[in-house]
C-alpha positions in Angstrom: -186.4 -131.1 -197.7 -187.7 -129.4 -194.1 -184.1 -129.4 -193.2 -182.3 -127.7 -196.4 -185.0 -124.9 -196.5 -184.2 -124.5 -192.6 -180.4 -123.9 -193.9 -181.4 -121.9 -196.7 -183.0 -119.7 -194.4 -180.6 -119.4 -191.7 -177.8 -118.2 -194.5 -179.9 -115.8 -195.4 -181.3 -114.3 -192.2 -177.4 -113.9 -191.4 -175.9 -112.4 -194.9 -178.5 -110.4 -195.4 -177.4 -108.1 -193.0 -173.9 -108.5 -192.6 -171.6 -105.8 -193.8 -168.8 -107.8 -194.2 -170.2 -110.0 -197.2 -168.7 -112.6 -199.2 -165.6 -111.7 -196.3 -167.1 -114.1 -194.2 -167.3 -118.1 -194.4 -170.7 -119.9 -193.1 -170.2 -123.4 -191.6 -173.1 -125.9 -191.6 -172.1 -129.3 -190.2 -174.1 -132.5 -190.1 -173.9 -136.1 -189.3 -173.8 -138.5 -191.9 -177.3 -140.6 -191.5 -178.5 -136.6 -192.8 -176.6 -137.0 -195.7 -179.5 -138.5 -197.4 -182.2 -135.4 -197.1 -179.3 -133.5 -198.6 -179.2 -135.4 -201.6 -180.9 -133.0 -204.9 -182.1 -130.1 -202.9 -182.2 -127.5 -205.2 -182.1 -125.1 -202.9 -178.8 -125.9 -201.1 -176.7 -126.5 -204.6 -178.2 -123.5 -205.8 -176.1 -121.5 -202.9 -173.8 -123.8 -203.0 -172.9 -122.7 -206.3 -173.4 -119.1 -205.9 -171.6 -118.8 -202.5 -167.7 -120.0 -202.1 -168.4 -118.8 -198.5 -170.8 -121.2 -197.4 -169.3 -124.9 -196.5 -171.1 -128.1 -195.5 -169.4 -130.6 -193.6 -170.7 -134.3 -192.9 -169.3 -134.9 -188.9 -168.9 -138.9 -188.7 -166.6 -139.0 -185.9 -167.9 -139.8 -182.5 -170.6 -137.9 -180.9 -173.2 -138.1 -178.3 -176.5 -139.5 -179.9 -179.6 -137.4 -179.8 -183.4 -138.1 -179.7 -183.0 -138.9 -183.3 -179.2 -141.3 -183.1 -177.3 -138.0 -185.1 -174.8 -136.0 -183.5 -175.6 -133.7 -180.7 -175.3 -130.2 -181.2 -171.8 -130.0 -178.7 -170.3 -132.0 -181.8 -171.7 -130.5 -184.7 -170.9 -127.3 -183.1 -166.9 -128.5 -182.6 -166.7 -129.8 -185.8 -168.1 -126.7 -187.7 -165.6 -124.7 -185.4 -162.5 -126.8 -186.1 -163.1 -126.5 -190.4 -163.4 -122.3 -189.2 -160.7 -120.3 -190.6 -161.6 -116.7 -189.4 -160.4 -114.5 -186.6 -164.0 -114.4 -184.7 -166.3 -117.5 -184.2 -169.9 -117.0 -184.1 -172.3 -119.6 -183.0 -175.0 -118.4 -185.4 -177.7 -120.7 -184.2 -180.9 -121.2 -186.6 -183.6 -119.4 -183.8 -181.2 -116.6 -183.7 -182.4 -113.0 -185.7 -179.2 -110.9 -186.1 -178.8 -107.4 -185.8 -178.3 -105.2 -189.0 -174.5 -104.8 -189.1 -173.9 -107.9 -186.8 -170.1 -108.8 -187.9 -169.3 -104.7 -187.7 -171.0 -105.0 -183.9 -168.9 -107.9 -182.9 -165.8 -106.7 -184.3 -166.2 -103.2 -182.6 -167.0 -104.6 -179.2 -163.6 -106.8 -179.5 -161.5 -104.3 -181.1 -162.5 -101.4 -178.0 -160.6 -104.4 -175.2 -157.6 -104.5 -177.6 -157.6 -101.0 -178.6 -156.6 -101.9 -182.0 -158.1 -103.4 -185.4 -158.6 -106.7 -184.6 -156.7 -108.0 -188.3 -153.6 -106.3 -187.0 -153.8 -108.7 -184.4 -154.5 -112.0 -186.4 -151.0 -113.7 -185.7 -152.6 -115.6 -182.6 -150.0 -114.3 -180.1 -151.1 -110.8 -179.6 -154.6 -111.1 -180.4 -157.1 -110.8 -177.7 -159.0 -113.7 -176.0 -162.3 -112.9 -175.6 -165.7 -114.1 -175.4 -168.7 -111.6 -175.7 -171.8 -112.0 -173.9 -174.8 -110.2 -176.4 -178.3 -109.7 -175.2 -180.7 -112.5 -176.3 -183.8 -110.0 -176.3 -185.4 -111.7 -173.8 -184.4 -109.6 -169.8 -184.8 -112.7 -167.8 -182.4 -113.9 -170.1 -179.9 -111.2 -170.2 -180.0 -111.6 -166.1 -178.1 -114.6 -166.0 -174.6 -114.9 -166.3 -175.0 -117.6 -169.0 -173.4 -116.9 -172.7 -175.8 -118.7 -174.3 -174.3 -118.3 -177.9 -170.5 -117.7 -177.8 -169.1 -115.4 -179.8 -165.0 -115.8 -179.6 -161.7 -114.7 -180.7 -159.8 -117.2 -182.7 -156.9 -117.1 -179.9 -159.8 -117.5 -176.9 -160.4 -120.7 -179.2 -156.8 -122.1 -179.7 -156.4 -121.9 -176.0 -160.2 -123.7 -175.1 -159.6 -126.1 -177.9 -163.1 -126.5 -178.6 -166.3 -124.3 -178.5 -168.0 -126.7 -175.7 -165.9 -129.3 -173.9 -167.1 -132.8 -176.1 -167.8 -134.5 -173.0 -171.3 -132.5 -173.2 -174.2 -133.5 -175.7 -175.6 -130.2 -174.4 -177.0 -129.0 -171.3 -175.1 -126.9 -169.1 -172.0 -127.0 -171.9 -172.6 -123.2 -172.1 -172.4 -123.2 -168.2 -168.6 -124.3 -168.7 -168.1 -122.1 -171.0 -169.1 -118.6 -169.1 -167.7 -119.7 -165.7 -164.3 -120.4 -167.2 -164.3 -117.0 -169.3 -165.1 -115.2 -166.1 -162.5 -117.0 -164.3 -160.0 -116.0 -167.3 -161.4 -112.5 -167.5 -161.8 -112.6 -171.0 -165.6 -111.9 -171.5 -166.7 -108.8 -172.5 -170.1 -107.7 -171.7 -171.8 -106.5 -175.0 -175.9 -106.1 -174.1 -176.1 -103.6 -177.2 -175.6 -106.0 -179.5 -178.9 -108.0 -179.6 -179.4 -111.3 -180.9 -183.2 -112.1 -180.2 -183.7 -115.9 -179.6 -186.7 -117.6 -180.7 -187.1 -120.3 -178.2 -190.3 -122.1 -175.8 -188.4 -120.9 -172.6 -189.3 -117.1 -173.3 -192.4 -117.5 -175.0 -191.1 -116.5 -178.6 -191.4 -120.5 -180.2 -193.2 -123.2 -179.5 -192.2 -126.2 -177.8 -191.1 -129.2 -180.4 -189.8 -132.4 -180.4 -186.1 -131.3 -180.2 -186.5 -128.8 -177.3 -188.6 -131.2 -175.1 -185.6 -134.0 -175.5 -182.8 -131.2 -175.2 -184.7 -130.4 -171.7 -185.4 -134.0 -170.6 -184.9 -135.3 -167.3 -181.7 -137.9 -168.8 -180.3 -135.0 -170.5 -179.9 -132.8 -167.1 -179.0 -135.7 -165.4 -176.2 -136.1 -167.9 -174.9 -132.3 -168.2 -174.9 -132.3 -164.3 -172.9 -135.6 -163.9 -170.2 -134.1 -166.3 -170.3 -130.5 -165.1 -169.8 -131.6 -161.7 -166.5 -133.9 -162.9 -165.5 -131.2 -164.5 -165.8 -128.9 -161.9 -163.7 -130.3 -159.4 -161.0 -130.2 -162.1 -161.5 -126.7 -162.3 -163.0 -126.7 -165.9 -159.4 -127.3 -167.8 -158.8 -126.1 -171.1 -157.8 -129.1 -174.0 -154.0 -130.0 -172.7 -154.4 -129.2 -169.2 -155.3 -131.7 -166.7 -156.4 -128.8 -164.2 -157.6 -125.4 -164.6 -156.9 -122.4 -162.2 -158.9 -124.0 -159.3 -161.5 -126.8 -157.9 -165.3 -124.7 -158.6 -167.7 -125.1 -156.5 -171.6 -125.5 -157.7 -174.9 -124.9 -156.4 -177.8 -126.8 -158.2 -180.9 -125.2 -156.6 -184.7 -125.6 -157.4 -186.7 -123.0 -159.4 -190.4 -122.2 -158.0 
């Protein structure tokens, strides 16, 4: 039951201070070997039953097998995305503490680039794409030019056709992500709108099971392989076979 009281609390870190309410719809996809520690939790029919808003999925399609042989987060994170039906997407990550007012944040930042209440603009043609970059807490963080958690527009989404490409299981998937927003110049810088990040890297959780695979030697060696294919493509949105132009990367060493 570790993994529907992890849920429960996630949905209730976020809703608890969003202004929006019952306006907006919580995602939580899994693979189908998880099924089974779903099965009777209290907890979880309980909010299923009380919240229309919050939807599981079960993702049995293909996927990149983690430590554990489920889904990698790159697919969960697609397939939650794809069952979405709301203007903004929010990768609302478990080890992420929102802001009070998070949804009003987000939806200010977005509606000051298209100078107009974003719902006006829900018809996909004339909404904005855009993808915000918020503070993780953490300045060595905020430093890089790495949207660690993407926050996007529903027409920045249609036009990616995914959150992270799928050829990713994970590492550097996010690396994709900002360089081809910069290159589209739809990212808008957002630093006052902090979502701290509870992870080993800044010092703020420990290190566990999941984070040591997610940072294993195979698992760079496989974002790097496929970043660099990509790359040379130019990063290319789902339905192009190029993107604006070849990029050019520089892995260099740390210490």
């Amino acid at each position: 039951m570790q993994l529907a009281a992890a849920i429960t609390a996630w949905y209730r870190t976020f809703s608890s201070v969003a202004d929006a309410g019952s306006e907006l719809q919580y995602v939580v996809c899994y693979h189908a070997e998880q099924a089974a520690e779903f099965a009777g939790s209290a907890p979880l029919e309980s909010l299923r039953a009380r919240y229309e808003e919050l939807i599981f999925l079960v993702n049995s399609g293909p996927n990149h097998p983690t430590l554990n042989g489920r889904s990698s987060f790159v697919d969960n994170a697609n397939c939650a995305a794809r069952a979405s039906v709301g203007d903004v997407l929010v990768l609302a990550a478990d080890d992420l503490e929102p802001p009070e007012g998070w949804d009003r944040l987000i939806l200010q930042a977005i509606e000051s680039r298209a100078g107009a209440p974003l719902r006006a603009l829900s018809d996909g043609r004339v909404q904005p794409e855009a993808v915000l970059k918020c503070s993780n807490g953490d300045p060595r963080s905020d430093a890089r030019d790495l949207i660690l958690h993407p926050i996007m527009t529903r027409a920045r989404y249609e036009r990616q056709g995914w959150i992270f490409h799928p050829g990713y299981s994970g590492m550097y998937s996010d690396n994709e992500l900002t360089i081809r927003a910069r290159i589209d110049g739809v990212v808008i810088d957002a630093p006052q709108i902090v979502f701290r990040h509870s992870h080993p890297d800044y010092g703020t959780a420990p290190m566990d099971q999941v984070y040591a695979w997610q940072n294993s030697r195979d698992e760079f060696a496989r974002g790097i392989e496929t970043i660099k294919e990509r790359a040379a493509l130019g990063f290319p949105h789902a339905g192009e076979e190029r993107g604006p132009q070849p990029v050019t990367l520089y892995f260099g060493r740390s210490g």
